[in-house]
C-alpha positions, -999 to +999 in steps of 0.1 A: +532+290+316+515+323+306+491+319+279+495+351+249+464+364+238+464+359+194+465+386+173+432+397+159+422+408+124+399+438+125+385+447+093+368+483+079+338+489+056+362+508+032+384+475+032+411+485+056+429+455+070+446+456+105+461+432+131+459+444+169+474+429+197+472+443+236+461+474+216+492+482+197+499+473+158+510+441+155+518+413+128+548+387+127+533+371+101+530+400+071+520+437+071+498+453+099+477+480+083+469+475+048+445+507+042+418+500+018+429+464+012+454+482-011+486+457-006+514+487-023+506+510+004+508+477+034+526+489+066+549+472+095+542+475+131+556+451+154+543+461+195+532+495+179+560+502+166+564+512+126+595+494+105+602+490+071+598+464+053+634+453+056+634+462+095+604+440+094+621+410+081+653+417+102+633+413+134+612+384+123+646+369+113+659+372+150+632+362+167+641+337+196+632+298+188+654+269+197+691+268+183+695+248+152+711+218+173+679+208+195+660+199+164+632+172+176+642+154+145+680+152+159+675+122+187+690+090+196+733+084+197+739+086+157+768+096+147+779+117+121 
């Protein structure tokens, strides 16, 4: 299995926040670039790649993950 390297959080003198990852712009977790630390003007960037805010969440949303029926807490033979 191929390990990922994490995101990392660079921060600026002047309080500029940003999240790089393999050199791009890149948060899945919340905005990232948030110039001067100033959270109205935060931006999206997901593999260097600017979205809105509502792109954002769209993507996040659809991210892949296991389907809701191979829950860990689903074992056993109950029935329903």
């Amino acid at each position: 299995m191929e390990k990922w390297e994490p995101t990392k959080k660079l921060t600026k003198a002047d309080g500029t926040i940003a999240y790089i990852w393999d050199n791009n712009l890149h948060n899945w977790d919340g905005p990232a670039l948030i110039p001067e630390g100033n959270m109205r003007k935060r931006e999206y960037y997901l593999y260097g790649i600017r979205k809105t805010e509502e792109q954002w969440k769209d993507a996040r949303k659809d991210r892949e993950g296991l389907p809701f029926y191979k829950k860990a807490s689903v074992t056993g033979t109950s029935r329903y």
